[in-house]
C-alpha positions in Angstrom: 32.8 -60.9 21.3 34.0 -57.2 21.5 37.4 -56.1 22.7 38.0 -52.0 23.3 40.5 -50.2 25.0 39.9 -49.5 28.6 40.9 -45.8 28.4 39.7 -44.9 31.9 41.6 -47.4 33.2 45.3 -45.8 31.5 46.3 -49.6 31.2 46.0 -50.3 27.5 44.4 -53.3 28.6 41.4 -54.7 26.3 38.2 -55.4 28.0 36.2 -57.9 26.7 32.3 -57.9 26.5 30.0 -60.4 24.3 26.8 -58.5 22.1 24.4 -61.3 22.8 21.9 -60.1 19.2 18.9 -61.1 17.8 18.1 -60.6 14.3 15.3 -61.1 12.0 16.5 -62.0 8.7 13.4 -61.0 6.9 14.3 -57.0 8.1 18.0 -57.4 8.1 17.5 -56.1 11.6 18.8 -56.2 15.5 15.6 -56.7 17.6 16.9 -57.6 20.9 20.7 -57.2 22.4 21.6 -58.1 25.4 25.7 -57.0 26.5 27.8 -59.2 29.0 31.2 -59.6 30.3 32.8 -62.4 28.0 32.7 -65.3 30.8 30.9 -68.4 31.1 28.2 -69.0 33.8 24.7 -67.2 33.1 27.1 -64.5 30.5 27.8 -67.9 28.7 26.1 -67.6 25.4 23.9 -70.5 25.3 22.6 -69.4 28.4 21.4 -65.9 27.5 20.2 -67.4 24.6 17.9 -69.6 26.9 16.8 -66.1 28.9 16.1 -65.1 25.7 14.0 -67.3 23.9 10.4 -66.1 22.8 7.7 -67.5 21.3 6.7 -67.9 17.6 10.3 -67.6 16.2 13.1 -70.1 14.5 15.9 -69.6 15.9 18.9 -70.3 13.4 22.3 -71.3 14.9 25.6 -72.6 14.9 26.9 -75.9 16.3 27.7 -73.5 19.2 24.8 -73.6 20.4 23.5 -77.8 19.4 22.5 -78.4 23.0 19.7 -80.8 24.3 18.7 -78.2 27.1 18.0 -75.5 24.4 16.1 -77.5 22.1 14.0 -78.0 24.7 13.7 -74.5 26.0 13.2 -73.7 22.2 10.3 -76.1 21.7 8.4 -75.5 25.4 8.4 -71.7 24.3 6.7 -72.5 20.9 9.2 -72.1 18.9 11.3 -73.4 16.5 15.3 -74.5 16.3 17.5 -74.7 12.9 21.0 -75.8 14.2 24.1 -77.2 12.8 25.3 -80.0 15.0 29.1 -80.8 15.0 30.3 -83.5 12.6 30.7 -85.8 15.5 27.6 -85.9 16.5 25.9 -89.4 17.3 22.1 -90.4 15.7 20.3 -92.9 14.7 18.5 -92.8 11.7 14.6 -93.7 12.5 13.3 -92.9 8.6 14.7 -91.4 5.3 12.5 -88.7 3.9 12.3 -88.3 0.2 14.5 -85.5 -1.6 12.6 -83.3 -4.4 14.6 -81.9 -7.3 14.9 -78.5 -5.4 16.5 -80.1 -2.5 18.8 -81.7 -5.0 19.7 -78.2 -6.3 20.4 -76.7 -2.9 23.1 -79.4 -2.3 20.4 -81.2 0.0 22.0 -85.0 0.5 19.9 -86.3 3.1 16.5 -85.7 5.4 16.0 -87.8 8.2 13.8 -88.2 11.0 16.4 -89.2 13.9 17.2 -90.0 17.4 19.7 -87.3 18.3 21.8 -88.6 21.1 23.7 -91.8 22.4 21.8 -94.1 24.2 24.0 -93.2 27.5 22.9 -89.2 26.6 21.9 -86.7 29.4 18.6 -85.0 27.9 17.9 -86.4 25.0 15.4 -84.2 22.9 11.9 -85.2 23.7 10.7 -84.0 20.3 11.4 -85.2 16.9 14.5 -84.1 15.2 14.4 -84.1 11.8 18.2 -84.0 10.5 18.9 -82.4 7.0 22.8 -83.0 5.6 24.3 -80.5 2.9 27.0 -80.6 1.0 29.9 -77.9 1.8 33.4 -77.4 0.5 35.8 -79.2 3.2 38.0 -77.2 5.4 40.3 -77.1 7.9 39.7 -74.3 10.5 42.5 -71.7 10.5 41.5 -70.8 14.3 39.3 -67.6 14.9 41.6 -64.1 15.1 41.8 -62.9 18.5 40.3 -65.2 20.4 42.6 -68.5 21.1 40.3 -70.7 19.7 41.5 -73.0 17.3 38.2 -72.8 15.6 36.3 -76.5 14.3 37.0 -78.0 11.0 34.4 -79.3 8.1 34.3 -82.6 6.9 31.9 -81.4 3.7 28.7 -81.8 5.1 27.0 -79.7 7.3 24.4 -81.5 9.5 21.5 -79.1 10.4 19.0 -80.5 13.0 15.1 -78.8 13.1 12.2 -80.1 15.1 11.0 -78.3 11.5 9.6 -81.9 10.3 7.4 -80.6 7.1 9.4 -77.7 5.9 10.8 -78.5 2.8 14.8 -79.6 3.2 16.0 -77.2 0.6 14.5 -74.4 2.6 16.2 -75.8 5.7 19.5 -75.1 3.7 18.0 -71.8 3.1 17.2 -70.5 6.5 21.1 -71.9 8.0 22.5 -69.9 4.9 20.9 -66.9 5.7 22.2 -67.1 9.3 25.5 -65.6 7.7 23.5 -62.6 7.6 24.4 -62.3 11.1 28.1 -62.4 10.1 27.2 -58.6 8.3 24.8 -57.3 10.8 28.1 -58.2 13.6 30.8 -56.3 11.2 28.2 -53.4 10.8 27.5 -53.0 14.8 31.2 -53.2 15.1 32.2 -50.0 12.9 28.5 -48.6 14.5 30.0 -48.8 17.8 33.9 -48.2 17.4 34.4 -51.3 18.9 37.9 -52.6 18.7 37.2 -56.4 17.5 34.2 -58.1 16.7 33.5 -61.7 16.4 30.1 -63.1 15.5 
């Protein structure tokens, strides 16, 4: 989310937009952006992300974005989906996939093939869901500057969902720690642009 001065304006009001960005992580790159006002409705950012989708891609995200709609999108385009779901989140666990020494080392606790979804859930992904759990330092969230929110808290494990069923796990943990990549490319666009505040 951006936030700059609306000088025309004389109010000394901020304006708020949202840098909608996608970034290969192999180039370190921007390959798509897509600005809108910071509201919900179609500038809501899961659903740009949905008129954004392409094919032949894995799309790495945060528990932001762990809806069943966008799996779905995600899959029907030929794609693929590495998402943290919230600690919360409700599953049953259909069958427990072996863990190699490399998994071990990447903190890799778990990989199972679940049902993602109470029984009473609106949409339930109609693909398999393969959910890997890591272990994380605990924290509670300190809110994010700027913005209100009081931010989510970590219980020590982060729960990544794929329809990625063969990958191994410990490259799972990989690809969701390289999505912090987007953290840099964000703080680079933001001294790029003179923008006021930038949030990834």
């Amino acid at each position: 989310m951006a936030s700059f001065r609306d000088a025309q304006a004389g109010s000394g009001k901020k304006m708020k937009w949202t840098l909608h960005t996608h970034i290969e992580v192999d180039r370190s790159i921007p390959t798509k952006m897509e600005v809108t006002p910071t509201a919900g409705g179609e500038h809501d950012e899961r659903a740009v992300m949905d008129r954004m989708v392409e094919s032949d891609r894995t799309y790495v995200m945060d528990r932001g974005y762990a809806k069943f709609e966008l799996f779905h999108r995600i899959v029907d385009a030929g794609s693929s989906y590495v998402c943290r779901i919230g600690d919360n989140s409700v599953f049953e666990v259909l069958e427990e996939r072996p863990l190699t020494d490399a998994d071990r080392t990447a903190r890799v606790l778990s990989a199972q093939i679940i049902s993602l979804g109470s029984g009473s859930s609106k949409g339930k992904p109609n693909h398999p869901v393969r959910l890997v759990v890591i272990e994380a330092k605990p924290h509670k969230s300190k809110g994010k500057p700027g913005t209100g929110s009081p931010g989510q808290n970590c219980d020590g494990f982060l729960r990544i969902a794929t329809n990625l069923l063969d990958v191994p796990a410990e490259i799972i943990a990989l690809l969701y720690h390289y999505r912090w990549l987007i953290e840099v490319c964000q703080a680079d666009c933001t001294s790029s642009a003179g923008l006021y505040q930038l949030a990834a």
